[in-house]
N, C-alpha and C positions, 0 to 999 in steps of 0.2 A: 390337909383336907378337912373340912366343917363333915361332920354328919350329925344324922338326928337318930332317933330311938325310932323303930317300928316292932311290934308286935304281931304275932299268933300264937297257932296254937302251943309251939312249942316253948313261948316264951320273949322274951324281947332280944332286939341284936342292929346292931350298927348300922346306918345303911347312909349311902354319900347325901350329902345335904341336898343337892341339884341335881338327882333321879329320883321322877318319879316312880320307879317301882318299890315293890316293898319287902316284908320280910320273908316272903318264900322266894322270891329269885334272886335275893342278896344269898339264903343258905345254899343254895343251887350254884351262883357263882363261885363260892366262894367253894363248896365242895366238889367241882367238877373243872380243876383246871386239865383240862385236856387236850392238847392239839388247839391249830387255830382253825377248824370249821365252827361257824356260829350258823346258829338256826336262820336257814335264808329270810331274807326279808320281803320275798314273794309268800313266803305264811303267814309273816306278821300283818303285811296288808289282807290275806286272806281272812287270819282272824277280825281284824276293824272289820271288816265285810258283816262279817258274820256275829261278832257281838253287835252292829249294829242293826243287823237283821233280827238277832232275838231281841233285841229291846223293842224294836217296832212291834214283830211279834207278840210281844209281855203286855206288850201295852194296846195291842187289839185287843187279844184275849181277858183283860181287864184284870191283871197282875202287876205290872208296872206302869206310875202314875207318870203325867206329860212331864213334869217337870225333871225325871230323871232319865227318862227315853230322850228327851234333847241332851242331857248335859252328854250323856253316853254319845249321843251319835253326833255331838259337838267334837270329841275327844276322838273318835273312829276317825273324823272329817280329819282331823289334824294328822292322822297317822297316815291316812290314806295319800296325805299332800306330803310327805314326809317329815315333817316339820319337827317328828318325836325319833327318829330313827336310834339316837345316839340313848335312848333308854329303853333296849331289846339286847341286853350283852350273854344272854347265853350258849351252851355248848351245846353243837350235835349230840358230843358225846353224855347225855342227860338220864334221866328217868326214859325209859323207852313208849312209854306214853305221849311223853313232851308235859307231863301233866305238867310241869313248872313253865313251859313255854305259854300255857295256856295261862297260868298264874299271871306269867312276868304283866302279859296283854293287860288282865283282868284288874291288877294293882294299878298300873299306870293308867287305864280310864280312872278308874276310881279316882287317886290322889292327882291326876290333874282334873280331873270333873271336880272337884273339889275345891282344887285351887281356882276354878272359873267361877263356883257358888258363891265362892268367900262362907261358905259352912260346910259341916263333912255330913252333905247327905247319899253320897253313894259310897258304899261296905264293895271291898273284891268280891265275896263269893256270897252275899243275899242280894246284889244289884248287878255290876260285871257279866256274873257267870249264873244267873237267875235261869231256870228252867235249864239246869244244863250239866254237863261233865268232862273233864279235860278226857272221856273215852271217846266222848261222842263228835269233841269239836275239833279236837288235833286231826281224827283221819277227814271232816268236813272241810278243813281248813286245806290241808291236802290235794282234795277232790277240784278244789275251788280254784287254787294256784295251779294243778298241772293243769287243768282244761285250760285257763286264762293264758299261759304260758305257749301251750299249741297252738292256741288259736290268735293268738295276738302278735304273738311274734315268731313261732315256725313255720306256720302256712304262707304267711306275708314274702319270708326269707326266701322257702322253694318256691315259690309265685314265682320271685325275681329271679329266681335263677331259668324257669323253664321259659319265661322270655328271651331273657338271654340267646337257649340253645332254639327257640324258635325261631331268633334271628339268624341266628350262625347258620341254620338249614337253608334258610331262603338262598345269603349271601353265598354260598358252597355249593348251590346243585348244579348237578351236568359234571361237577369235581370227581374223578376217577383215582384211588390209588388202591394200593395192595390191602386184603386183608390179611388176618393172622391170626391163628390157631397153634394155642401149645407153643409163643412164643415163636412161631417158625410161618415163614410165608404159606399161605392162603390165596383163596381166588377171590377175584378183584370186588369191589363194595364202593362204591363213592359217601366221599367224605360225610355230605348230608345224613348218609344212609347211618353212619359211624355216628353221628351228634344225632340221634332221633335214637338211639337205643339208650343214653345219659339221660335223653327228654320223660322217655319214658319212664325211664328207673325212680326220676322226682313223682313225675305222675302214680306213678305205683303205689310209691309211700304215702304221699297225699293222701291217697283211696283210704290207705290203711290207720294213717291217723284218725281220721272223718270216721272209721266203725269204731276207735276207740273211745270217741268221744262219750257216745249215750251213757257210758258206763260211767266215766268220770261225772257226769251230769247230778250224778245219785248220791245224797246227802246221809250222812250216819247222825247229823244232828236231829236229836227228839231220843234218841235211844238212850240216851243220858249214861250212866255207870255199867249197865253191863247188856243192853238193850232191850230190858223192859219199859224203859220211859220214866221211869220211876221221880218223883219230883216235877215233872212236866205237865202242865195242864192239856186236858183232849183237844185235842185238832192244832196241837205245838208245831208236831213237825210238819206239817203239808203248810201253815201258815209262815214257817219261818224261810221255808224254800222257797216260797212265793215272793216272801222281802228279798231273800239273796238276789231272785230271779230280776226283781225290780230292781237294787242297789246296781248291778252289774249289767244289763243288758242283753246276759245271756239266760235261755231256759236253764234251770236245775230244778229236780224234784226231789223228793223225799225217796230215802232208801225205803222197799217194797217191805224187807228182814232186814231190822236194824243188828237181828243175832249174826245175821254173815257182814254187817257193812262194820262192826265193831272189831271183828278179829279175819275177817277176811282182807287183800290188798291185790285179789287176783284181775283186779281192771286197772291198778298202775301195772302189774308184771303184764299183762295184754298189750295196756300204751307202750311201755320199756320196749316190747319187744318191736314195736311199729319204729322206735325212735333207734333200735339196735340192725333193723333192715336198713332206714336210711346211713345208718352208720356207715354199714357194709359197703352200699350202691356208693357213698360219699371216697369212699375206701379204693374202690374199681375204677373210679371216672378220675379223680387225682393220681392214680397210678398210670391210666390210659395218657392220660395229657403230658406228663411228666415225661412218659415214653417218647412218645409222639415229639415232645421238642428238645430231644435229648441232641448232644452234640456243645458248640453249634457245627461242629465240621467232622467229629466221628463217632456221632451216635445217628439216629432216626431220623433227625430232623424236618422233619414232614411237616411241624405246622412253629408258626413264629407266637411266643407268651409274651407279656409285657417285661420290661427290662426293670425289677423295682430297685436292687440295691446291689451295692457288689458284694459278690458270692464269698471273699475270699481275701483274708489280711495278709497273703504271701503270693497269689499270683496275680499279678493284675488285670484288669481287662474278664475276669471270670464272673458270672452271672448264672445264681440259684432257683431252681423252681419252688421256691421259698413259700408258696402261697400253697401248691400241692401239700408240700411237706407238713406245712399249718395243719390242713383238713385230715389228711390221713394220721397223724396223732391226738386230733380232735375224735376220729372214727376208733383208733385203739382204746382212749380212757371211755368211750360210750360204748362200747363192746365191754369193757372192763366194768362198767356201773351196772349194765346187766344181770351181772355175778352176783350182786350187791342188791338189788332191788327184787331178784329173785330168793335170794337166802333168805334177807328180810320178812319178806309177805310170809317164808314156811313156816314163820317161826310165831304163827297163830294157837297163842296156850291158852284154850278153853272159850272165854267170851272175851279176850281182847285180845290182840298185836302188840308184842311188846318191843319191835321194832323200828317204829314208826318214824325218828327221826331220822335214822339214816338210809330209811329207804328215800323220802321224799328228798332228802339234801342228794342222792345221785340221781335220782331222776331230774330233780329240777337242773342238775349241773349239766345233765347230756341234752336237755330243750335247749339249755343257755347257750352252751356249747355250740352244737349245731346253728342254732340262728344265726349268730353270732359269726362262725364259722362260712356258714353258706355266701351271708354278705359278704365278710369279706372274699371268697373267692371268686364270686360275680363280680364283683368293684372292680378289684386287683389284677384279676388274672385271664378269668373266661372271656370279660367283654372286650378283649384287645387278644383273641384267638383269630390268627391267621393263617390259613393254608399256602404253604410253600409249594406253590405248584407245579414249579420244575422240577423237587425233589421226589414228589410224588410221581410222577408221571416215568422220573426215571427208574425208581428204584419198582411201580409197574412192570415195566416194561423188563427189568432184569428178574421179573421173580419165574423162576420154573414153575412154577403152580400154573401157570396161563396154558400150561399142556392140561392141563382140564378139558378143556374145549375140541379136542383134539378126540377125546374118547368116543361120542359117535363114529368116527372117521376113521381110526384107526386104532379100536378099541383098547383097553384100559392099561395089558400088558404092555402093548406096545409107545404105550404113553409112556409110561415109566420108563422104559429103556432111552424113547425120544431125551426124557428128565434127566437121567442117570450121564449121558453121554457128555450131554449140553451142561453139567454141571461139572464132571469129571475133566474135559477137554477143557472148558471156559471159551464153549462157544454159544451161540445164541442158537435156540430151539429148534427154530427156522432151517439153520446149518445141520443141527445135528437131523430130524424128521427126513432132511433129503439127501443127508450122505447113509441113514438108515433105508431107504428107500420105501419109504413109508407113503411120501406124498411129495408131485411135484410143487417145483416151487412157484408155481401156478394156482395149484390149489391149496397149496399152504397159505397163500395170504387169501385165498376168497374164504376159505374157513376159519382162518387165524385173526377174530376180532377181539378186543380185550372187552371193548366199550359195548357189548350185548351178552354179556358174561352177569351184567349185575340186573 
């Protein structure tokens, strides 16, 4: 392998000939092999973002001159297209700042703006990283990817799925089967009724994502090293939030106290917790369905899932709810990033976070996750959800719980005993209510309706 020499503070050191980054995230790779999580690359776009937000910035403010706010936001453009991906090799496991993740960014505009000049007129840290601090842009950079992340690709995902179950309602109503409680039959619910409580559980989280937003909205950039601003010209950060706002499409503003927005991370543990409820709900509705088309001849089988692959390299003919199984270990590691994203943010010592990589790499994992996850179980499995209607209708009609109905009539004890009998014997209600002599069998069927129960 060719390399050349680069230099700082500490001295000069080897770095590959055909990366452009330079001598601080060569010492950073080179001292942090650890695991293979690398800094997601929803930051690194976030950073282009935002280094080309402060150079437009620098250069309103009349700090940085046109010629080097193009070459920078030439160099962001290229990053943003991904065209530089393969020159970002660092470690989650880093400086807990990211401060070298902020480097690696700042080196590679530089030494490729450089390379576009055919002269070296932009320095990493007096052009790069001008008016600014890897305190202030690692958690900005953050803020920028999980909102982007939500909003572009989880609300899109539960969108599609809550069509889905709006369709499945239409096609299902007038559908009548058993409910269930505590795993053991219940009184009756039709199916629609069943898919409108999954509808909702999306609708829920939606809600809750959308209040998490404002928060993520809020920029730590302008607080520079420990959030006095220090190095940054007056009116930096409301102007560079305004460029983010413009580069992106979405509103973001300046943090109000860049002293909480530096060492504080309590609005990703907020979001976490919106993307740890859909976990949950994600958790319950792949378990319900799972159930639901257990069998195919001695389980549940109440509702028909698509047939994706065979279940099973010893019995043949067997077929997996493979796509549940998907979701619900998507729902454990995002229950499990929680833990992680919460310890993270505690661990605010004084005026900075010195967590910050590995909160945002489990947060951004459980958006990815989820998205990711939702589609495929809409694609895969939800949109080819069929109610078995015979199965339903029978195992109705066999559940003792339908002496519910019975309690005006022949009040609650006596219900039970009707249940107990008709359960014990393995006779039908009806039999047992009139060998009790509870009610003839005349008024057992004018009172014994299942289908005005729901």
């Amino acid at each position: 392998m060719d390399y050349r020499i680069e230099h700082d503070s500490m001295g000069d050191i080897q770095v590959p000939a055909d990366r452009y980054w330079g001598a601080q995230t060569q010492r950073s790779y080179q001292n942090f092999k650890i695991g293979i999580e690398k800094i997601p690359m929803e930051i690194i776009y976030a950073f282009a973002v935002l280094k080309k937000a402060a150079a437009i910035a620098n250069n309103r403010l009349g700090k940085l001159d046109d010629r080097r706010m193009q070459l920078i936001s030439q160099v962001c453009d290229e990053i943003l297209a991904g065209k530089l991906d393969g020159h970002f090799p660092l470690a989650v496991w880093q400086t807990g700042s990211g401060t070298q993740s902020n480097m690696n960014v700042n080196e590679v505009i530089a030494n490729r703006g450089n390379e576009i000049a055919g002269e070296k007129l932009l320095h990493p840290n007096d052009h790069s990283n001008m008016s600014q601090s890897s305190n202030d842009t690692f958690p900005t950079a953050m803020h920028i990817a999980a909102a982007a992340a939500i909003e572009d690709n989880l609300l899109p995902a539960i969108d599609l799925l809550i069509g889905t179950f709006e369709r499945l309602m239409k096609e299902n109503e007038g559908i009548i089967k058993t409910g269930r409680t505590h795993l053991q039959d219940a009184t009756p619910i039709t199916f629609s009724q069943e898919i409108s409580g999954w509808k909702s559980m999306l609708e829920k989280s939606r809600k809750m994502l959308l209040l998490s937003l404002p928060g993520l909205r809020e920029l730590a950039l302008g607080g520079t090293a420990v959030g006095t601003g220090l190095n940054a010209p007056q009116g930096f950060d409301v102007e560079v939030a305004q460029a983010v706002s413009e580069l992106t499409g979405k509103e973001f503003v300046t943090a109000a106290n860049k002293f909480h927005s530096l060492t504080s991370k309590d609005e990703l543990v907020f979001a976490h917790g919106a993307l740890k409820g859909l976990a949950a709900d994600m958790m319950k509705m792949a378990n319900d369905i799972r159930w639901l088309s257990s069998g195919p001849r001695c389980g549940l089988g109440e509702i028909f899932i698509p047939e994706n692959e065979p279940g099973s390299s010893i019995m043949p003919g067997k077929v997996n709810p493979t796509q549940c199984e998907s979701v619900t270990m998507v729902a454990v590691q995002v229950i499990a990033n929680d833990v992680a994203v919460g310890m993270a943010a505690s661990q605010g010592n004084f005026e900075l976070n010195v967590f910050m990589p590995v909160c945002i790499y489990n947060f951004l994992q459980s958006v990815r996750l989820l998205s990711d996850s939702l589609v495929s179980f809409n694609n895969n499995c939800v949109t080819g959800i069929r109610a078995n209607k015979e199965k339903m209708d029978e195992n109705l009609h066999r559940s003792l719980m339908l002496v519910t109905c019975l309690n005006p009539y022949i009040g609650y004890e006596n219900a039970a005993k009707t249940a107990k009998k008709a359960y014990r014997e393995n006779i039908s209600l009806k039999e047992s209510c009139v060998e009790l002599g509870f009610l003839t069998p005349e008024r057992f069927d004018e009172v014994f309706q299942p289908e005005k129960m729901v």
